[in-house]
N, C-alpha and C positions, 0 to 999 in steps of 0.2 A: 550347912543348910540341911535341912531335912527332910531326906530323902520321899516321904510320904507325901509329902504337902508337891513336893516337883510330879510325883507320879501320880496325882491327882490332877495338876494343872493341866496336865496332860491328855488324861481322860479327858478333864474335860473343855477342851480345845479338838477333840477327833471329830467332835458330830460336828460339830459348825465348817472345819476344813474337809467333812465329806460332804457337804452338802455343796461348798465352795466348787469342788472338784468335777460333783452332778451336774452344775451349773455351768462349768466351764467351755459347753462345748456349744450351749445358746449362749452365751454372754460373747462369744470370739464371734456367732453370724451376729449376732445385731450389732457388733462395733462395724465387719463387715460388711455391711447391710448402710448402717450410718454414713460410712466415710464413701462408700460407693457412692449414694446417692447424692451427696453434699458434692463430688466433685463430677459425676455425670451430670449433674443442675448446671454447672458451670460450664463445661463444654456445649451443655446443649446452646446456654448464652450465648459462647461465644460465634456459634455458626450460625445461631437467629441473626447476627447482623456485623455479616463480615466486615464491610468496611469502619465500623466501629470500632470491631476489634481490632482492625491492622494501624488506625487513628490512635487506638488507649495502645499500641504495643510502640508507633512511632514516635506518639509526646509523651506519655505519662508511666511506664512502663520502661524501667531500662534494664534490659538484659544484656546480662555482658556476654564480648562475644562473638552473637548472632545477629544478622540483620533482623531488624525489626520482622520481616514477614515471616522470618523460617520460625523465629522465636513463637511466635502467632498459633501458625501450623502447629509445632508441635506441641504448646500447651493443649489447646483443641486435641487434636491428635491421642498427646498421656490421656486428657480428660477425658475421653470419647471411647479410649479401646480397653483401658486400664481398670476401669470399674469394673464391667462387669465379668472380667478375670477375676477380679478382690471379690466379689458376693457368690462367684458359684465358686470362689477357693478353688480354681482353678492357676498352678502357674503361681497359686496365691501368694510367697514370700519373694518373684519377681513383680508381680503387681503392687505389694504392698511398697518396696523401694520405688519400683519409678513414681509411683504417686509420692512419696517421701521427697523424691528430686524437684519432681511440679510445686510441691507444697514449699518447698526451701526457694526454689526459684522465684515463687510468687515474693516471699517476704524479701529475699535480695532486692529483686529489680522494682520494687513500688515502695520510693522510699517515705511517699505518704502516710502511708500507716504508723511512722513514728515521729511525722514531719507534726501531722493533727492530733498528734495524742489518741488513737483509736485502740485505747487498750484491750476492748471488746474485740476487735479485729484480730488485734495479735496473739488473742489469748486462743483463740478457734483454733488461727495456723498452730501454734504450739500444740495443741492438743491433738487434733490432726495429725500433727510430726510425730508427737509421743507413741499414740495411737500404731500409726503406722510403722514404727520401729518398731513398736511389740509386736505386732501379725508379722512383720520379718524374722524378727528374731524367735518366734515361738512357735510359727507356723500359722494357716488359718483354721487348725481346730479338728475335731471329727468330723466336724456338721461339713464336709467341704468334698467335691472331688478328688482335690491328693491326697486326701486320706480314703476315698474307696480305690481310686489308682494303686494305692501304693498295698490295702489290703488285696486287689482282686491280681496284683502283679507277683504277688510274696510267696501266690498258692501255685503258680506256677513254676 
């Protein structure tokens, strides 16, 4: 192979992975910004109208387990405390797994989603999951409190 034509590909491949790199630390808030709000909407749901929700966790909803009401509680609960840990990237790469456990939970215990064929459904949670595994696994970014914690703590 010749060597000219590799060190070329190369050049030019820089600008476009520094530009990738500039952007990396608003593309990690609005995933986090996203998956926040998509499951704070949810919690906010589920405490608009408890007894509905303790109804969809007793028939339609089966977690394994848990009784129906704790199972209840603590999706409310992740949903309700765990966001907005994940948006100010705060704690960020524990907010991002327990919401990854809510989000697995959901798709375990409703087995509707594959009973009706809601590929639309299943594709969110996947996405969701995926999502959330990367802000675990990579952290949530500059744009976040553990990353001024972790610079205002280094200088000390």
């Amino acid at each position: 192979m010749n060597t000219a034509l590799l060190q070329r590909g190369i050049a030019l491949s820089a600008q476009p992975v520094s530009w990738l790199n500039a952007a990396q630390p608003v593309l990690l808030l609005a995933v986090r910004l996203y998956i926040a709000w998509v499951f704070f909407r949810s919690g906010l749901t589920k405490i608009d109208d408890w007894g509905t929700t303790l109804a969809l966790f007793q028939d339609e909803y089966q977690v394994p387990l848990l009784p129906p009401a704790l199972a209840a509680f603590m999706g409310a609960s992740g949903e309700l405390l765990l966001p907005p840990l994940l948006l100010l990237g705060l704690a960020g790469r524990f907010a991002a797994l327990g919401l990854f456990v809510v989000n697995a939970m959901a798709v375990i215990s409703y087995p509707a989603l594959f009973q009706f064929d809601c590929p639309a459904a299943i594709q969110s949670h996947y996405f969701w999951g995926a999502s959330l595994l990367g802000l675990a696994a990579f952290g949530p970014g500059a744009l976040s409190l553990d990353a001024w914690l972790m610079k205002r703590f280094k200088r000390l």
